[in-house]
C-alpha positions in Angstrom: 72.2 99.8 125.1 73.6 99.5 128.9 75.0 102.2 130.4 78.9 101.3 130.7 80.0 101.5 134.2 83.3 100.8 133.3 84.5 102.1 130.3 87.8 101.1 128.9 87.2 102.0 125.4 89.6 104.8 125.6 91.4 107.6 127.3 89.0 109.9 124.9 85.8 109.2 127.2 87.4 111.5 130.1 85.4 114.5 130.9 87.1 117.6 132.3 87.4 118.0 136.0 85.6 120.4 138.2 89.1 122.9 138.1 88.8 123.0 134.1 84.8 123.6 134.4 85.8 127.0 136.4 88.7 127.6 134.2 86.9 127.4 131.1 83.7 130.0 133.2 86.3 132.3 134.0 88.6 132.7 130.6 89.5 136.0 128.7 88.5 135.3 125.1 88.6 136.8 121.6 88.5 135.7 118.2 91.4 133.1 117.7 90.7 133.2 113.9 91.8 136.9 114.0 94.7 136.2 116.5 93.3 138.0 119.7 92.4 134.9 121.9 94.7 135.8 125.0 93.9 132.6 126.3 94.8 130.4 123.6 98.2 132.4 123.5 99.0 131.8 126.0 98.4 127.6 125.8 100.2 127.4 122.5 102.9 129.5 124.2 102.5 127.4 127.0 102.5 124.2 124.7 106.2 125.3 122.8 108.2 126.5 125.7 107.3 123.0 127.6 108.4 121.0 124.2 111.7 123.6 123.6 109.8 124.7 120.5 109.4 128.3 118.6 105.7 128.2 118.6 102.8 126.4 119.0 99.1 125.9 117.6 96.1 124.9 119.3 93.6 122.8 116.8 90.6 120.5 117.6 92.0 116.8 117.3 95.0 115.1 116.8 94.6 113.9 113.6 94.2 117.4 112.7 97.2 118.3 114.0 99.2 115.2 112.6 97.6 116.1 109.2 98.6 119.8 109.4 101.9 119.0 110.4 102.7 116.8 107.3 101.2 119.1 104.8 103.4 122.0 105.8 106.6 119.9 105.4 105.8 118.0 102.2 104.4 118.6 98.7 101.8 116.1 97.3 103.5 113.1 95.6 106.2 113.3 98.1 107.0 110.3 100.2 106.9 109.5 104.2 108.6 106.7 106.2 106.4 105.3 109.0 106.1 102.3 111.2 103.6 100.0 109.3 100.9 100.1 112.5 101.3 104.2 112.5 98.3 105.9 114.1 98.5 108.4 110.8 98.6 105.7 108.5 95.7 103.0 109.6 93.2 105.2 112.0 93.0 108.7 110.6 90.7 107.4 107.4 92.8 108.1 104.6 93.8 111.7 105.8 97.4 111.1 104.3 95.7 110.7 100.7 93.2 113.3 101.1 95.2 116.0 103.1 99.0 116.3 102.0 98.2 114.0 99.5 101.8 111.9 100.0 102.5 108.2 99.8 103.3 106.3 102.8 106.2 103.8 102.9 105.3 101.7 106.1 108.4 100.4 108.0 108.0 97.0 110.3 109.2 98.2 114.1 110.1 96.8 117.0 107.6 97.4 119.5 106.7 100.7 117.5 110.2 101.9 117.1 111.7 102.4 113.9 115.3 100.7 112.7 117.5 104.0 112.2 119.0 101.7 109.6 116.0 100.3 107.9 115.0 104.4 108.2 118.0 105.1 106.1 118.0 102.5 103.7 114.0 103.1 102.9 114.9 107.3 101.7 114.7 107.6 97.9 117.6 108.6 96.2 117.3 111.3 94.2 115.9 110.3 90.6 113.0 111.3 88.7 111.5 107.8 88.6 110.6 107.8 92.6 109.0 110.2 94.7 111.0 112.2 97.3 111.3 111.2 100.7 110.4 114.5 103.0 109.2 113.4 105.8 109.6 110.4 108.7 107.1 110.1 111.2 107.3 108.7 114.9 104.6 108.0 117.4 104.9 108.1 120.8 103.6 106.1 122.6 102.8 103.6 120.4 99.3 102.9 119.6 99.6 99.6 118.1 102.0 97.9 119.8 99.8 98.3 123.3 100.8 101.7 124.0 104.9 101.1 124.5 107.2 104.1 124.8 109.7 104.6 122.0 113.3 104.5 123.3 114.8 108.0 123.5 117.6 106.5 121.7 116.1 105.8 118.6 114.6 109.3 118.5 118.3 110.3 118.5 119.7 108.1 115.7 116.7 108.9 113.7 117.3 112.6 113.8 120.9 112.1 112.5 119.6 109.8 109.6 117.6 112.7 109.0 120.4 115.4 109.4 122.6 113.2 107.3 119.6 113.0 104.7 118.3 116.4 104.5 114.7 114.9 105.4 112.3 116.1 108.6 111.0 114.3 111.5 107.1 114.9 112.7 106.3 112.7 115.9 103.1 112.1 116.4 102.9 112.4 120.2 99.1 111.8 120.8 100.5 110.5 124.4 103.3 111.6 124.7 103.3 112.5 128.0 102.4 108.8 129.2 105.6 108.2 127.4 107.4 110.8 129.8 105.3 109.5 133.4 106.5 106.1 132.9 110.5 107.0 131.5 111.1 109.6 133.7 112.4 111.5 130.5 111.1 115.0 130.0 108.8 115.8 127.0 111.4 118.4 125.8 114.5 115.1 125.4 112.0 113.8 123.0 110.9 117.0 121.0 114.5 117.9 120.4 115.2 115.5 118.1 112.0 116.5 116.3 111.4 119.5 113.8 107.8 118.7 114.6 105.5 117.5 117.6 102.0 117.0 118.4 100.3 116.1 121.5 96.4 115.4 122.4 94.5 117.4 125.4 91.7 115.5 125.1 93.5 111.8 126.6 94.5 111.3 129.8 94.9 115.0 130.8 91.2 114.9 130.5 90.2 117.8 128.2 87.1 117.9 126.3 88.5 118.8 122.8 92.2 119.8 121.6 95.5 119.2 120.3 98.9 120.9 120.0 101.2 121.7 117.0 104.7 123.1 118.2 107.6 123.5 116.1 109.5 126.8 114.4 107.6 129.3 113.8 107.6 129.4 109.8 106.7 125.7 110.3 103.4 126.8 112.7 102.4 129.7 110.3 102.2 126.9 107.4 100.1 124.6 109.9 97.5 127.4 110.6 96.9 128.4 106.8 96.4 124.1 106.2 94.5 124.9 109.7 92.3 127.2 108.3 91.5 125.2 104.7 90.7 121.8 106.7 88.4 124.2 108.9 89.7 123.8 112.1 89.9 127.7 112.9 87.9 128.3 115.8 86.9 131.8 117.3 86.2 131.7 120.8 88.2 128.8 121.3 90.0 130.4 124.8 87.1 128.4 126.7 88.8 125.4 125.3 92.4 126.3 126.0 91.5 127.0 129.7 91.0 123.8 130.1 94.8 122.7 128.4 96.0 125.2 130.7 94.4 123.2 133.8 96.0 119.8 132.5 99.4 120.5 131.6 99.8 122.2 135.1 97.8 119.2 137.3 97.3 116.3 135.0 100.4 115.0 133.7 101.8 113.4 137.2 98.9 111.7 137.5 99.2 109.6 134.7 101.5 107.2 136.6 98.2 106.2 138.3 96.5 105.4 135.1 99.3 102.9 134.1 99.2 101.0 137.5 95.5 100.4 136.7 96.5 99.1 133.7 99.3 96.6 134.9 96.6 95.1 137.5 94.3 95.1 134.8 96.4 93.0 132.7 97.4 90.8 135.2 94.0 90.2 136.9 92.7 89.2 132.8 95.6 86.9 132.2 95.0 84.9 135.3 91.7 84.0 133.8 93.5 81.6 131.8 91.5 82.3 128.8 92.9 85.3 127.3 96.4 85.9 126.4 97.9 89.1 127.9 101.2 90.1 128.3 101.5 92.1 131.8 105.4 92.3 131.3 104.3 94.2 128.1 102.1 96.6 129.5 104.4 100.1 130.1 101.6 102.6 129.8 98.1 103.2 129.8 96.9 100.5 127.4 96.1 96.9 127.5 95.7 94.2 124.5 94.1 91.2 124.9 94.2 88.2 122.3 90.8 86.1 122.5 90.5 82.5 121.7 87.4 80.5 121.2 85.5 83.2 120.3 86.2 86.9 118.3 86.8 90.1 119.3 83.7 91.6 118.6 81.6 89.0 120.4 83.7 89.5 123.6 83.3 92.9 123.4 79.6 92.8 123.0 79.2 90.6 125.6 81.1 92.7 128.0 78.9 95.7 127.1 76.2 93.9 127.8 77.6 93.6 131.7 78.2 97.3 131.5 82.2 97.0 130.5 83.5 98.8 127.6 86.4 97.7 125.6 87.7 98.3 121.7 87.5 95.6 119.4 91.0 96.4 117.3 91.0 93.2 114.8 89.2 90.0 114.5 90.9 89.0 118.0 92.6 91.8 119.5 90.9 93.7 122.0 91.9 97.1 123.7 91.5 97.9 127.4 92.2 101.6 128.0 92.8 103.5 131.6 92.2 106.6 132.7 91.0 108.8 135.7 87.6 107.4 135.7 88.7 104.0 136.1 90.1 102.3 138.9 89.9 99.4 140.9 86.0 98.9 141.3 86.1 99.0 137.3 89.2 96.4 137.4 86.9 94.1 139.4 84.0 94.0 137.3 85.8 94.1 134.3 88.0 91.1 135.1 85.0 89.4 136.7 82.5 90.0 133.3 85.1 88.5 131.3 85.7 85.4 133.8 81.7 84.4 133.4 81.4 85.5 130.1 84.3 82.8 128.9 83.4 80.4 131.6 79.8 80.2 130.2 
């Protein structure tokens, strides 16, 4: 296989940075199992006072976390509202089935944002024929509409639907703080119209492993019991937690450079005039690309081959992803791999 050069498959492929490295030689650590890991305390600490929450809970991934976080607010059989292209509904392999064991009912958004309306017209009344609606579920940003940021307004009316409904809201906040970076809205607007939030580490901030559950504190104790029977308590996690520390103190601002890269990205590939891309669309870190004449998979393949990385997402829909390890050299080649490859 050629080495990729220029890897856009995803923010995941970051590696920590030289700070994190000597954060992670340097931490105090116990047994986080037994609850005397000072260091990942203090992140999960950390983590809940940055969101406005009561607590917080440091686990390996984020569909860990999203799965924790629905089990301790449902029962199995109950029901959840989500957007139809939800990252917890079509990319965490079935977790909602096998881990709270609850039945989706998938919403069409608008560029990932729910219709409060359609939110409130979808929540089962009570009646012993249907299954009870606990639970809806945001996601911000939104995976599968390119990575766009979910108004702060509709997190707003969808907590009063809730309020009004006696239901909970979980966002799934994988990127959340991209969301923040490019609308200038704090991470702690969004959460507070939220009972629960979870946000990867291991993205753009550049961590090697981890997620974050924050919410009330009867909420977190649940999480860490479903924690524990999923297997996600680790011991000696602090060396991991460093690194959390490092990022949410020097790598959220820094996101803004990730989504110019993405912007020139997209507008360097639609000029190529054989791809459709929407630059206007792009408002974060993530770029789609619509192939004609030939499949995803193919163009991918053939850009790996010339040492570009990219995500085939559907039979023509492929992803472009930025982060710190990509920049303008990676632009160039990437743009000019895909100009020969559909010129040939």
């Amino acid at each position: 296989m050629t080495a990729l050069v220029a890897d856009f498959r995803s923010d995941t492929v970051t590696k920590p940075t030289e700070a994190m490295l000597q954060a992670m030689a340097s931490a105090d650590v116990g047994d986080d199992v037994l609850g005397d890991d000072p260091t990942v305390r203090r992140l999960e600490e950390r983590a809940a006072k940055l969101l406005g929450k009561e607590a917080g809970l440091f686990v390996p991934s984020g569909t860990m976390g999203n799965q924790c976080s629905i089990a301790a607010q449902t029962q199995p059989g109950d029901e959840i509202i989500i957007e139809r292209d939800a990252h917890v509904f079509l990319w965490e392999s079935g977790g909602l089935a096998r881990v709270p064991g609850v039945q989706p009912r998938c919403l069409v958004g608008r560029d990932g944002a729910l219709d409060p309306a359609e939110v409130e017209a979808a929540i089962r009344p009570a009646n012993v024929h249907v299954p009870r609606t606990s639970l809806i579920c945001l996601e911000q940003t939104h995976l599968g509409s390119g990575g766009r940021v979910v108004p702060l307004a509709v997190f707003e009316e969808i907590r009063a639907v809730a309020s009004r409904r006696g239901v909970r809201v979980h966002c799934d906040g994988a990127r959340l703080f991209n969301a923040c970076v490019a609308s200038g809205i704090a991470a702690i607007e969004y959460a507070k119209y939220c009972d629960s939030v979870t946000f990867c580490l291991s993205k753009g901030l550049s961590c090697p492993v981890g997620s974050l559950i924050v919410g009330e504190r009867a909420f977190i104790d649940r999480c860490r019991h479903v924690r524990k029977w999923m297997g996600g308590a680790m011991r000696q996690s602090g060396y991991l937690a460093a690194c959390g520390l490092v990022a949410l103190d020097s790598m959220i601002d820094r996101l803004a450079e990730d989504h110019a890269t993405a912007r020139n990205l997209a507008k360097r590939l639609a000029a190529i005039g054989k791809l459709l891309v929407d630059p206007n669309g792009v408002e974060t870190n993530i770029v789609f690309v619509e192939t004609r004449g030939c499949s995803a998979a193919d163009l991918s393949a053939a850009l790996a081959a010339r040492g570009v990385g990219a995500l085939a997402m559907g039979p023509t829909t492929l992803r472009f992803v930025t982060h710190r390890h990509v920049g303008q050299t990676q632009v160039e080649l990437a743009v000019s791999a895909a100009a020969s490859i559909l010129s040939a």
